[in-house]
C-alpha positions as CSV (number, residue, x, y, z in Angstrom):
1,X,0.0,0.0,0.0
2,X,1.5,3.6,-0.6
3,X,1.2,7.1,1.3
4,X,-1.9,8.3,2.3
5,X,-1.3,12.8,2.7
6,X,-2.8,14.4,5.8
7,X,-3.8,17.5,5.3
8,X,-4.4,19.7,8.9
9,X,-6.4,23.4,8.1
10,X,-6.2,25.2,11.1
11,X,-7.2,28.9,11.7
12,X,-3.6,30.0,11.2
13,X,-2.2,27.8,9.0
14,X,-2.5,24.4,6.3
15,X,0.3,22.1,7.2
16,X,0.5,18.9,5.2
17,X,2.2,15.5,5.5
18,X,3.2,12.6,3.5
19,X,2.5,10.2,5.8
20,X,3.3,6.2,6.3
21,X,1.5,2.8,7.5
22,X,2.7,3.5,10.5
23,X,1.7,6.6,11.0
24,X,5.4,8.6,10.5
25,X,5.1,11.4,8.3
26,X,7.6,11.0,6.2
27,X,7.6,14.6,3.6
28,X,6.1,17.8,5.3
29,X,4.8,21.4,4.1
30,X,2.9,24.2,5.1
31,X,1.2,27.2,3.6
32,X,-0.3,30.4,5.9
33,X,-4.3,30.1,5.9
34,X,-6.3,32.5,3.8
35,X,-9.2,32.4,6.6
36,X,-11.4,35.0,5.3
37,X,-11.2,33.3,1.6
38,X,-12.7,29.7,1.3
39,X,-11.9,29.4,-2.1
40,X,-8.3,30.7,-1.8
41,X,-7.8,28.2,1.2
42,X,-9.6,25.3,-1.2
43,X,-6.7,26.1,-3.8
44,X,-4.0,25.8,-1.0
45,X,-5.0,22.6,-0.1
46,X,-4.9,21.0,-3.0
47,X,-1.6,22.7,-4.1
48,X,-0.3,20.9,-1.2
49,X,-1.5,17.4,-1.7
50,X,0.1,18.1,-5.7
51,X,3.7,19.1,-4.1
52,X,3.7,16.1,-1.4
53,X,2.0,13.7,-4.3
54,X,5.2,14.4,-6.4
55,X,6.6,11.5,-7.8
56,X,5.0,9.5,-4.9
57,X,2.8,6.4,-4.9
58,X,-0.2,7.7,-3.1
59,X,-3.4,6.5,-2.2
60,X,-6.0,8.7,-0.8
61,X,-6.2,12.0,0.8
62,X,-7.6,13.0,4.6
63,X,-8.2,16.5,5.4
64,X,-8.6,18.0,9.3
65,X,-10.9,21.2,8.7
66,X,-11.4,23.2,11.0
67,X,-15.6,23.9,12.0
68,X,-18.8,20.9,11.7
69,X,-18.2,18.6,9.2
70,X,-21.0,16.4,8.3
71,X,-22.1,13.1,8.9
72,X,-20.8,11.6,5.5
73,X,-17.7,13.3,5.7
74,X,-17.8,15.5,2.9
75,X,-19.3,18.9,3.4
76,X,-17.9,21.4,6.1
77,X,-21.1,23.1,7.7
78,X,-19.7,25.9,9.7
79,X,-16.7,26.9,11.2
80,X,-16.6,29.9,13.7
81,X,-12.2,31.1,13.2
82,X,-12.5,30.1,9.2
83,X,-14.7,31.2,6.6
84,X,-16.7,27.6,6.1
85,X,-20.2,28.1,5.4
86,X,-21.8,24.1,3.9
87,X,-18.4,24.5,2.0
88,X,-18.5,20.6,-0.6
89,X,-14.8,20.6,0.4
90,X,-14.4,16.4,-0.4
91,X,-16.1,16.9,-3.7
92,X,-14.0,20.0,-4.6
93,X,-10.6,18.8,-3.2
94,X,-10.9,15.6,-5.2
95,X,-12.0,17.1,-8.5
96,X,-8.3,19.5,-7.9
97,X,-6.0,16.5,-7.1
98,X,-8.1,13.4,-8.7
99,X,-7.1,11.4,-5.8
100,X,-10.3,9.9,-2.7
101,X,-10.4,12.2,-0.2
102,X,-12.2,12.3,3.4
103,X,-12.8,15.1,5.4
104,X,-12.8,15.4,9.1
105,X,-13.2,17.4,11.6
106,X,-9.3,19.0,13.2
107,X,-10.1,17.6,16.5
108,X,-11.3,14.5,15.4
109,X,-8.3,13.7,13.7
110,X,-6.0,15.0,16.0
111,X,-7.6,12.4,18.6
112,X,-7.4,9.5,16.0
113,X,-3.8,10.1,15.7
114,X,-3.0,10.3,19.4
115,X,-5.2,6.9,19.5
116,X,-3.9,4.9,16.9
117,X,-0.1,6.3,17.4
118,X,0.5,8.8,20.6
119,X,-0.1,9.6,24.1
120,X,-3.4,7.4,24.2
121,X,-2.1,3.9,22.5
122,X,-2.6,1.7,25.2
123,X,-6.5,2.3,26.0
124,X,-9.9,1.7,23.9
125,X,-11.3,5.2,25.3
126,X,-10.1,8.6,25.0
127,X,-10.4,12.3,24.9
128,X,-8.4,14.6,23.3
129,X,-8.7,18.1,24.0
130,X,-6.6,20.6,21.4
131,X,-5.9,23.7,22.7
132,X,-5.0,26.0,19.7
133,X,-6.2,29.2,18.3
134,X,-9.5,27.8,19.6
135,X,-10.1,24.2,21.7
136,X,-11.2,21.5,19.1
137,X,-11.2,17.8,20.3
138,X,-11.8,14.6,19.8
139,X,-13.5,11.4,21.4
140,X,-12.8,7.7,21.1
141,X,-15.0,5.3,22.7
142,X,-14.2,1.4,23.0
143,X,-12.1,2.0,19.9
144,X,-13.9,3.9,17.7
145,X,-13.9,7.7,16.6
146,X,-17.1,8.9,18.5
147,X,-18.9,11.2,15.6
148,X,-23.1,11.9,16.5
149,X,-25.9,11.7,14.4
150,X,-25.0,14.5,12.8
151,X,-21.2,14.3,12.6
152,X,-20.5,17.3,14.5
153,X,-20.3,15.7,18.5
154,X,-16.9,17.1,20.4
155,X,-16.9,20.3,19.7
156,X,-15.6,20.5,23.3
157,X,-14.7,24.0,23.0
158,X,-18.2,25.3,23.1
159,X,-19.2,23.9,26.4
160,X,-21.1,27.0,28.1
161,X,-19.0,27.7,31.6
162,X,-19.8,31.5,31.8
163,X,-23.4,32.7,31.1
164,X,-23.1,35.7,29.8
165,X,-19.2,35.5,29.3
166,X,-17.3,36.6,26.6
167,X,-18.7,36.2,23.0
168,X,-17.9,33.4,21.0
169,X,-17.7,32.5,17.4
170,X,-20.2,30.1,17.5
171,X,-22.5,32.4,18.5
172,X,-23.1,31.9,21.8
173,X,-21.5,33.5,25.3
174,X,-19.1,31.8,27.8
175,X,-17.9,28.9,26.0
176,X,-14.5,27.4,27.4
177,X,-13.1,28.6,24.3
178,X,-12.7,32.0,25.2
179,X,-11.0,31.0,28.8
180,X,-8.7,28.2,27.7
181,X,-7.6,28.9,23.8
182,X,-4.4,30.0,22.5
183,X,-6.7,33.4,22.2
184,X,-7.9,33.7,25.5
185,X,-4.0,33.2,26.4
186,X,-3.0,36.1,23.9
187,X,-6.0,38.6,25.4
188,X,-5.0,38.4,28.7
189,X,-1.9,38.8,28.4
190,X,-1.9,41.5,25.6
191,X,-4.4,43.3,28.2
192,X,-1.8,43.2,31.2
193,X,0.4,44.4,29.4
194,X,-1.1,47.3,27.9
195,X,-1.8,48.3,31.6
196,X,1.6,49.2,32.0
197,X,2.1,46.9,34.9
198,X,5.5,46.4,35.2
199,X,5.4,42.4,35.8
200,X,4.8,42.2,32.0
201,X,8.0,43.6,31.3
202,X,9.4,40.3,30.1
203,X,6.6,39.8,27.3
204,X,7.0,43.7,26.5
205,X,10.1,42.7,25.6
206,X,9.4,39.7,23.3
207,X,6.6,41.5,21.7
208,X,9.3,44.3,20.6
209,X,7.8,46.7,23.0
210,X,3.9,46.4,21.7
211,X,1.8,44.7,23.9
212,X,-0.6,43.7,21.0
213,X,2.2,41.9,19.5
214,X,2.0,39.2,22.0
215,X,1.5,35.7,21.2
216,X,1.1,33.0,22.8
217,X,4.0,30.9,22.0
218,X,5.4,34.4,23.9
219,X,4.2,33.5,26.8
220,X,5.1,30.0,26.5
221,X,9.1,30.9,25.7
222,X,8.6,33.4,29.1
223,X,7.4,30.7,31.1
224,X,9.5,28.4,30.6
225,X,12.4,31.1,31.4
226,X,10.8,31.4,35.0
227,X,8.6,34.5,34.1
228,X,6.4,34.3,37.1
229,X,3.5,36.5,34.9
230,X,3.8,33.7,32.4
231,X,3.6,31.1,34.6
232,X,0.5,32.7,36.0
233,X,-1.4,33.0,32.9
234,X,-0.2,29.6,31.8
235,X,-1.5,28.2,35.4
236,X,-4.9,30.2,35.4
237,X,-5.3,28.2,31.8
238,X,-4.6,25.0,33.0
239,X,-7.2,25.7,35.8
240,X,-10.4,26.6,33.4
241,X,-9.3,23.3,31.5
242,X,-9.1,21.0,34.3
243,X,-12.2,21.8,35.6
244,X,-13.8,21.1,31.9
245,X,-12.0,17.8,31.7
246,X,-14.1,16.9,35.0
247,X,-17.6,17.8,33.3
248,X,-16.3,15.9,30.4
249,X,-15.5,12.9,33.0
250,X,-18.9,13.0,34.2
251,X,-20.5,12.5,30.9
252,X,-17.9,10.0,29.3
253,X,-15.5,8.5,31.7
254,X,-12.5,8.1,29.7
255,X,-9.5,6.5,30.6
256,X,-7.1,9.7,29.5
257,X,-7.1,12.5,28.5
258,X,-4.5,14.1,26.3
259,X,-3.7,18.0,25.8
260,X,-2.3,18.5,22.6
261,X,-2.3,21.7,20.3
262,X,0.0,24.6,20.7
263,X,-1.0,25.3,24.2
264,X,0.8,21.7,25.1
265,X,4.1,22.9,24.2
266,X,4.4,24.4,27.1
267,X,4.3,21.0,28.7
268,X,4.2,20.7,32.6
269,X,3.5,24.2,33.1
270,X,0.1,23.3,31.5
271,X,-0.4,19.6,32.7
272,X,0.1,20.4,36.0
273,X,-2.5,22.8,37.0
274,X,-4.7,21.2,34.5
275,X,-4.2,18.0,36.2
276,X,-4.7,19.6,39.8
277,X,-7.7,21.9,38.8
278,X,-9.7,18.1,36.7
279,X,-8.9,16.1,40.3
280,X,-10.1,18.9,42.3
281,X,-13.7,19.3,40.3
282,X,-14.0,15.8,39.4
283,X,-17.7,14.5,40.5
284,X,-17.5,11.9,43.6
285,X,-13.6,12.1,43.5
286,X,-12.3,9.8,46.0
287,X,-14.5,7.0,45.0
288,X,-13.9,6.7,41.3
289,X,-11.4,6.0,39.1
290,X,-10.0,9.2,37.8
291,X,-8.6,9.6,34.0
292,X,-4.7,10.3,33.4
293,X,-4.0,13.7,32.2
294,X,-1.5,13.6,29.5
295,X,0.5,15.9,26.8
296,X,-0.1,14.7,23.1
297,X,3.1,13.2,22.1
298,X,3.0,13.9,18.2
299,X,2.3,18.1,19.0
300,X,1.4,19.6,16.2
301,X,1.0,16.6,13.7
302,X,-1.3,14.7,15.7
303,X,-3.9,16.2,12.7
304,X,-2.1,15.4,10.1
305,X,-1.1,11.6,11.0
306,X,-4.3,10.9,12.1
307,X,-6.2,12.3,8.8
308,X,-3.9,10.8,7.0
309,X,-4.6,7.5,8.7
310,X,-8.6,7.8,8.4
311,X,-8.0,8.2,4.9
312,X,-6.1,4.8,4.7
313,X,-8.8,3.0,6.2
């Protein structure tokens, strides 16, 4: 059997992978995403299935979008960071490269990946929570990608926690999303910043002196060079995303959980308090089993390995 290309469209970026049986990605590239043009992001897509297809034996494409995909795996309903609006991406990606394709949604195929070849190998039932740009995720129940009736179930990031909160792309108020996402990271910290308060000096500093510079990945680097601020917003994170892991528990009961997505390359400094804050809001804790709390081990390519691999079988 040859390759199978996974294709991972995020709201940042479409980063693409030639990928083996055995799940190692074996050729890699990577294009900035056009977000506000579907068409242009269409186009991108398939010029990067045609530059990893280059003299290659290759058998099908899978492609991680971002946003509700539907039940037949085809058509990508809505997507609140990227312009998808009942977008026939299958159809169109396959009449660009002339090669099967299946679409999925990010999360989903970030958590097959982690499954079938990462953090969550060794158990029949998982969760996978990716914190990015927004939180996407994934669910796998007695070995098989949990999906709906509708093929839009673990959309994990739009759990309400905040009535009234902050408004979310989806629509709605107070979704976890806008208190645990690479996003959420960036606004309070770009916020503290721009207050003057001299504890951000350090992320000042990496932002070139403009605190709306500030990424996440910022914050990251000035955590783990002991910025105490950084540490903070990293912990105060990990603490809105434990406790949604432990109203995910109650409903599912997994056996682990993995963080994966940018967020997770922070590693400890976000396991830890995410860990602490799941055990302490965990429903009847002390008399149930509770979940492991583990980092993704394939980062970033968990989407495309694990498209890649839906599309194989």
């Amino acid at each position: 059997m040859g390759y199978t290309i996974g294709v991972d469209v995020g709201g940042t970026k479409i980063a693409g992978g030639l990928v083996d049986e055995a799940g190692r990605i074996v050729a890699r590239t990577r294009r900035e995403t056009p977000s506000t043009d579907p068409a242009a992001i269409l186009a991108d897509i398939a010029d990067v299935v045609r530059e990893l297809r280059a003299g290659q034996e290759v058998d099908a494409v899978g492609v991680g979008s971002a946003g509700f995909v539907d039940a037949a795996r085809s058509t990508v309903l809505f997507a609140p960071n990227v312009a998808w609006r009942d977008v026939p991406m299958r159809d169109q990606v396959a009449a660009a490269t002339g090669l099967p394709v299946v679409v999925e949604n990010d999360g989903n195929a970030a958590a097959w990946g982690e499954f079938r070849f990462g953090a969550a190998e060794d158990v029949d039932d998982m969760v996978c929570v990716t914190v990015g740009t927004g939180i996407g995720g994934g669910i796998v129940l007695d070995g098989i990608l949990f999906r709906g009736a509708h093929g839009v179930a673990a959309e994990l990031g739009h759990m309400r926690v905040v009535p009234d909160g902050h408004p979310c792309g989806c629509g709605n108020r107070g979704c976890i999303e806008q208190y645990a996402s690479g996003r959420a990271l960036e606004r309070e910290a770009r916020a503290l910043a721009a207050s003057g308060a001299g504890f951000a000096t350090r992320l000042v500093q990496l932002a070139g002196g403009n605190p709306d510079a500030i990424s996440g990945r910022m914050v990251t680097r000035a955590a783990t060079e002991g910025d105490e601020l950084s540490r903070e917003l990293l912990a105060d994170l990990g603490r809105w995303l434990g406790a949604a892991l432990a109203s995910f528990a109650a409903l599912l009961d997994p056996a682990v959980f993995v963080i994966g997505g940018g967020v997770s390359e922070a590693g400890d400094l976000i396991l830890a308090p995410t860990a602490a804050a799941f055990r302490r809001n965990l429903p009847a804790r002390g008399y149930r089993s509770a979940a492991h709390v583990r980092i993704a081990t394939l980062g970033n390519d968990a989407g495309i390995v694990g498209a890649a691999d839906l599309a194989r079988h």
